[in-house]
N, C-alpha and C positions, 0 to 999 in steps of 0.2 A: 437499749434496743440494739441488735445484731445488726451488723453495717449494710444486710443484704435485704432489709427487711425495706424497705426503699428503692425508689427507683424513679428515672424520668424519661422521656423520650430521647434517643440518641438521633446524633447525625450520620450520615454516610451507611445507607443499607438501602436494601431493594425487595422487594421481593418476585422468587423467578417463577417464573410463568410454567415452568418445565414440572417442577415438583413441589412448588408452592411453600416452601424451604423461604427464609428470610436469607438474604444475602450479605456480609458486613464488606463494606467497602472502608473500612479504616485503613486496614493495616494489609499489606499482599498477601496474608493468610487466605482473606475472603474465605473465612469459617460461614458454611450453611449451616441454619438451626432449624428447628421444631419446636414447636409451641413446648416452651417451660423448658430450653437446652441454653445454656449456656456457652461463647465461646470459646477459644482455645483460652482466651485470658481469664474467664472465668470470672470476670464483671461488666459483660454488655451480655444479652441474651434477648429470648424471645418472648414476647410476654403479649398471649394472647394476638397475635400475630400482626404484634409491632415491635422494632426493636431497639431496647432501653438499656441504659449504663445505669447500673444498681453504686458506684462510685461518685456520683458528682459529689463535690468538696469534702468526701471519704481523706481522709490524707495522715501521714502520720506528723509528727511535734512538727509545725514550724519551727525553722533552726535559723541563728542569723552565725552566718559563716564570712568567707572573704570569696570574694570571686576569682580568685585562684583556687578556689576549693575545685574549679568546675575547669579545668584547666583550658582558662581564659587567661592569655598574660600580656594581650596584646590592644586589652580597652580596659580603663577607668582602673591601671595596677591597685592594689591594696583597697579598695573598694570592699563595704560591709556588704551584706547581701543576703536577704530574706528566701529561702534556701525550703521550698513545699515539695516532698513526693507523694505520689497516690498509693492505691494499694491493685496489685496485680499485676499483669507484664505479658506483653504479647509475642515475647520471646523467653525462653526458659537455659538461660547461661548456665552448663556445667559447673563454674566456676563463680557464678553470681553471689555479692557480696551482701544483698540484703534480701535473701530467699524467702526469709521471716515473712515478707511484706508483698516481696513481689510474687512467689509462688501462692496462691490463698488459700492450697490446701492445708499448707503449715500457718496461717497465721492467726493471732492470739488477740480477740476482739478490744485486749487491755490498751493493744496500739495503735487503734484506726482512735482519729479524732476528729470533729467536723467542723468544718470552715464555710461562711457561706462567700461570697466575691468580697462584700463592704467589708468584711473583717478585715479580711489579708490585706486590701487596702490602708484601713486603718488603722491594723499594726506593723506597716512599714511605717508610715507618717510619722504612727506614734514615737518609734524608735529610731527617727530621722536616718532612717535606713532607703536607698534610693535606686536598689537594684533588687529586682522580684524574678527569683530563679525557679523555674521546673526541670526537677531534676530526680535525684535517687531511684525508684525501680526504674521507671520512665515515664516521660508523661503523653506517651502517643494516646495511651489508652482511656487520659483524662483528659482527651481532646477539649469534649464541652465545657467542664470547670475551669480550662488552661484559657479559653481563647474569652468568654464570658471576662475571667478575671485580668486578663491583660488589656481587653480594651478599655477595662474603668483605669488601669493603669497608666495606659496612653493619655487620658482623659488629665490626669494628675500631674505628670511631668516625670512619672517613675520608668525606668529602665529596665527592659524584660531581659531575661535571657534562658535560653532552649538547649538542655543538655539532655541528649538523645542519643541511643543508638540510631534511630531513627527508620526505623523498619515501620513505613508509611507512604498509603499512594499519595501519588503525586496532588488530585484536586485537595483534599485537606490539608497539604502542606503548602498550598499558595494559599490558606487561609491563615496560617501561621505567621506566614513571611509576613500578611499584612501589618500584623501586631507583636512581632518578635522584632528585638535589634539587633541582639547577639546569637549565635547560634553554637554550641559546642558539639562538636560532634564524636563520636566512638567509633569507630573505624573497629570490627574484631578482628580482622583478616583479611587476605587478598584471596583466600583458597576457599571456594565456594565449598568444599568439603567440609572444612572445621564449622563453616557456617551452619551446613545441614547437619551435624554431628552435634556440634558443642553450642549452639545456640536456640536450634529448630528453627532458624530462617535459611534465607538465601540471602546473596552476595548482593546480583544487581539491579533490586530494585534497592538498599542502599548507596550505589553511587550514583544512581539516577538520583537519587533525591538529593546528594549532596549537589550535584551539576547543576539541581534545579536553584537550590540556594547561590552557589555561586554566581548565577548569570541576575542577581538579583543586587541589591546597595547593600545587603546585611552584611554584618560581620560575622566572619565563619575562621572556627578553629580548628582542629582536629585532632585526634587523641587516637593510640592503640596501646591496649593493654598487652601485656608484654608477657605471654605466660608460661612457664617452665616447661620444659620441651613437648611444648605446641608448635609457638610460632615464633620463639627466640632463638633459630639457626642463621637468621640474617634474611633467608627468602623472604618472608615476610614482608621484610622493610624496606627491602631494596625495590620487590613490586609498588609496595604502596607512595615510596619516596616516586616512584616512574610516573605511576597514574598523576600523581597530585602534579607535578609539575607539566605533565603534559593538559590534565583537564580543568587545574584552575587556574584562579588569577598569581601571578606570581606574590612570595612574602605571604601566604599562609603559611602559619605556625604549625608543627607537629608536635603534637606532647608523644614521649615516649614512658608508658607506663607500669611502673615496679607493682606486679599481682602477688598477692598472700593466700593460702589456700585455705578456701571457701568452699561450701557446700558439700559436690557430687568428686570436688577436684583438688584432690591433696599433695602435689607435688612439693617441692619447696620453693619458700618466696623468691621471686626475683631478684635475680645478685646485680649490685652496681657496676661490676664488668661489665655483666653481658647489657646495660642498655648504654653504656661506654661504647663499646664496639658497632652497636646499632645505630647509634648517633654517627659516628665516623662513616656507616655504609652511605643513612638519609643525604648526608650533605653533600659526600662525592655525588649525588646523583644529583643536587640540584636544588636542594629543601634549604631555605635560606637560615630559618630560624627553627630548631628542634630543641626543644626543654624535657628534664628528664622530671617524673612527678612519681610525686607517692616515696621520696628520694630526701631525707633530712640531712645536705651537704652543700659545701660551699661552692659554688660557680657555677653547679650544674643547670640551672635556671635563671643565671642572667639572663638583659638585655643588652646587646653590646652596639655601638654605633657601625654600622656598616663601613663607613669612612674613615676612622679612626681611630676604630678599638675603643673607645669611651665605654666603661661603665652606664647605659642608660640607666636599669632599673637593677636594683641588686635582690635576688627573692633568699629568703632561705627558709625550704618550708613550704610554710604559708605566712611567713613573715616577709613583710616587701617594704624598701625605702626608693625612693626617686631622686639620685643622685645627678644625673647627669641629664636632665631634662630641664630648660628654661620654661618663662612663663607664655611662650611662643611654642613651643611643643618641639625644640629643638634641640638638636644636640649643645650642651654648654660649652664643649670643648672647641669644636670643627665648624656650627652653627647648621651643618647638615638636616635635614627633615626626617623626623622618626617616624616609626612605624606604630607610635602607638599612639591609639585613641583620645583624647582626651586624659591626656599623662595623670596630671594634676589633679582631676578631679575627684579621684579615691582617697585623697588625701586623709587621715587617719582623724575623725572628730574627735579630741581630745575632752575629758569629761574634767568641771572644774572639781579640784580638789578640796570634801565636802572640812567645814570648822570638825568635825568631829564624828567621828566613825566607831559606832560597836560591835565588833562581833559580836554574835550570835550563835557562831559555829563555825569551824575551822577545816579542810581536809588539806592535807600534801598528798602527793603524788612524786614519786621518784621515777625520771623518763627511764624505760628499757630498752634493747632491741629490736622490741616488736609494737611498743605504743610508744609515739612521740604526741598524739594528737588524745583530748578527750572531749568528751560531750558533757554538758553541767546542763541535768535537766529538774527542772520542778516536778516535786511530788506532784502538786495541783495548779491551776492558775491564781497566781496569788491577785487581791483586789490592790495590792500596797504594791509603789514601784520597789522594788529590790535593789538591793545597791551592792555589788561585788567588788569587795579588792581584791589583786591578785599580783605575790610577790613573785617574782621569779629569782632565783639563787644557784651558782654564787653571784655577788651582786645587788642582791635588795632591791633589784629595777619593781618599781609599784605603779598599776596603773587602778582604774577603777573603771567601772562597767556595769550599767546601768540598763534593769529588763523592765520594760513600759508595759500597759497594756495588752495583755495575752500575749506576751513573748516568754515560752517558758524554757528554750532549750538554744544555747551556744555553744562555738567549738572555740576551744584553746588549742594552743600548741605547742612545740618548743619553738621558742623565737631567736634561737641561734649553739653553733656547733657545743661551747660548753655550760650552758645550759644544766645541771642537773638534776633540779627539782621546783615544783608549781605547789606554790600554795593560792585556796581559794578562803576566805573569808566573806559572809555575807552578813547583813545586817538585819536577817529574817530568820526565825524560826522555822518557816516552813522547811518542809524536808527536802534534801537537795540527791539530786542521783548523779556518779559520774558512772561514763561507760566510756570503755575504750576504743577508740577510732584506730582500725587499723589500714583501711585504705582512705585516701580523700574521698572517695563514691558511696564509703561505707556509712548507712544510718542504724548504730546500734539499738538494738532495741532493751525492752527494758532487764529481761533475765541474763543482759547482759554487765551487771552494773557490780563495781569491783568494789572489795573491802563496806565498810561500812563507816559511816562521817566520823569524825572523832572531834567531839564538840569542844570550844574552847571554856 
């Protein structure tokens, strides 16, 4: 069945009295339709003149990632995370990293897969996974599925979190705050021009919406993509370092982020100078904590103790360890109060090591300068748990990693500077896909999937 052949009743529309047009009130677009038009996003529309999301639980693989994939670095460090995006986009990035999915005129029915709430539920539980992300195109547009699936969430004791551009009015994003904990946010720019150019929104009805999260208990981070002579001359950074410290709470984090050329926008990737030099503008202005992501280097995404230089968290990657944090959530060194979350509680669930393990099939991977990060996705949903080992070298470090219950797709990485090569082994036949992750936001899809397994 084609993912559009479905549909249910959406929230947030009207219909106008003027020309009898349905109204969407999601997103500041406020797209007017016509019986059988669809939105700018091209999955809410009119249907017989009510207006429904042809997307609910639409989504592509559940992925279990780290919650530094969503550049969160400032709750629950090194945290697994159940990692859902939809399909469509109620903004159209230049430079967008999973076009495949979020544009629907390009996308390829082999990807949409369907989830109903209990599921997603289910297979966090199942894979003692305790953070439930919405994320990759974005999930304004999966309002209904997101907010549905969050409160059985809330219900559990699981941890949501909201990675968004966030190009959304304000009443549906006080329905969020109810059932969201974390919020990440993507800031593209401070020039309402690249906005209307290179994204098809405007500027500020997103910082209205961040001020609205801010004046609220959530936790809120903020992120901008950093992209080859766009918005990496410094203007950029030095407005958006101004606003934040004038309009939020102090000690929000900035991710400053390294773009690779995607879709409509071929520049070249982001050089680790230029978000060097942009981190040096943010902090002159006032940004306490600035992390540089999408960035596989040493230091550039520590936590440092404000008081005394302490190592808090050390990341590399998406590889994270908790050095310098007691079981008080303090500094070890100084005894200072950190700034992060619930330090300890991502703490890395180590899987025991099984009497006896067969491969079945084997791939390496040698990291390059353009994939440090891969996806390992199942052909199918297998019924059997799967059991992966995975050696990294030089070194031999061996862990093991275990997919539950409909969890068919994970990310690896390099988990440090000399690092240089991943092997995976599994104890299934089924057939395994890698594809290569080359931004953290990126959800490869499947005709993007490298070499072919080379069975043991």
């Amino acid at each position: 069945m084609e993912w559009k052949e479905t549909s249910r009743l959406a929230m947030h529309w009207h219909t106008s009295p003027s020309n009898n047009k349905i109204v969407c009130t999601l997103c500041p677009r406020n797209c007017q339709t016509q019986v059988g038009q669809m939105g700018f996003c091209k999955v809410r529309g009119n249907v017989m003149g009510e207006f429904h999301t042809f997307n609910f639980g639409k989504s592509v693989t559940a992925t279990q990632e780290c919650i530094e994939t969503e550049a969160v670095n400032h709750y629950m460090p090194g945290a697994r995370i159940l990692s859902l995006g939809n399909i469509g986009c109620m903004m159209a990035c230049t430079y967008c990293q999973n076009w495949q999915t979020s544009q629907v005129k390009h996308l390829d029915n082999k990807n949409v897969f369907e989830y109903t709430p209990e599921q997603v539920i289910q297979m966090a539980k199942a894979n003692n996974i305790d953070v439930i992300s919405w994320t990759y195109n974005d999930p304004v547009v999966w309002h209904e599925f997101v907010l549905e699936t969050s409160r059985l969430a809330k219900k559990e004791g699981i941890t949501t979190l909201y990675k968004s551009a966030l190009y959304i009015e304000l009443e549906p994003l006080k329905e969020l705050i109810e059932v969201m904990d974390i919020f990440s946010i993507s800031l593209k720019s401070m020039n309402n021009d690249i906005y209307r150019k290179e994204t098809k929104g405007k500027l500020q009805p997103v910082l209205d919406a961040i001020e609205l999260i801010n004046a609220s208990d959530r936790h809120l981070e903020i992120s901008q993509l950093v992209v080859t002579d766009l918005n990496d001359d410094g203007e950029d950074a030095y407005k958006t370092a101004k606003w934040m410290v004038e309009k939020l709470k102090p000690g929000v984090p900035l991710h400053l982020v390294a773009y690779h050329p995607s879709f409509k926008y071929k520049k070249p990737r982001t050089q680790l100078e230029t978000l060097l030099k942009l981190r040096d503008i943010v902090m002159k202005e006032g940004i306490e904590y600035c992390y540089l992501g999408n960035v596989y280097a040493d230091g550039v995404s520590n936590t440092r103790c404000k008081s005394c230089d302490n190592t808090l968290v050390e990341r590399f990657g998406l590889s994270v360890t908790v050095p310098g944090i007691n079981d008080d959530g303090n500094c070890k060194q100084c005894g200072a109060h950190t700034p992060i979350k619930f330090p300890l509680a991502g703490k890395p669930k180590t899987h025991n090591v099984p009497e006896s393990f067969e491969a079945k099939q084997t791939y390496a991977y040698d990291w390059n300068a353009e994939v440090k990060s891969l996806h390992i996705m199942l052909q199918e949903p297998s019924a059997e748990n799967i059991l992966l080992k995975v050696s990294r070298m030089p070194g031999n470090q061996v862990q093991y990693i275990e997919l539950n219950e409909g969890l068919e797709r994970i990310i690896l990485s390099k988990s440090h500077a000399e690092e240089q090569t991943i092997e995976i082994s599994a104890n299934s036949s089924t057939k395994i896909h890698y594809l290569p992750v080359l931004d953290r936001a990126h959800f490869p899809v499947l005709d993007e999937t490298i070499g072919e397994n080379s069975y043991a």
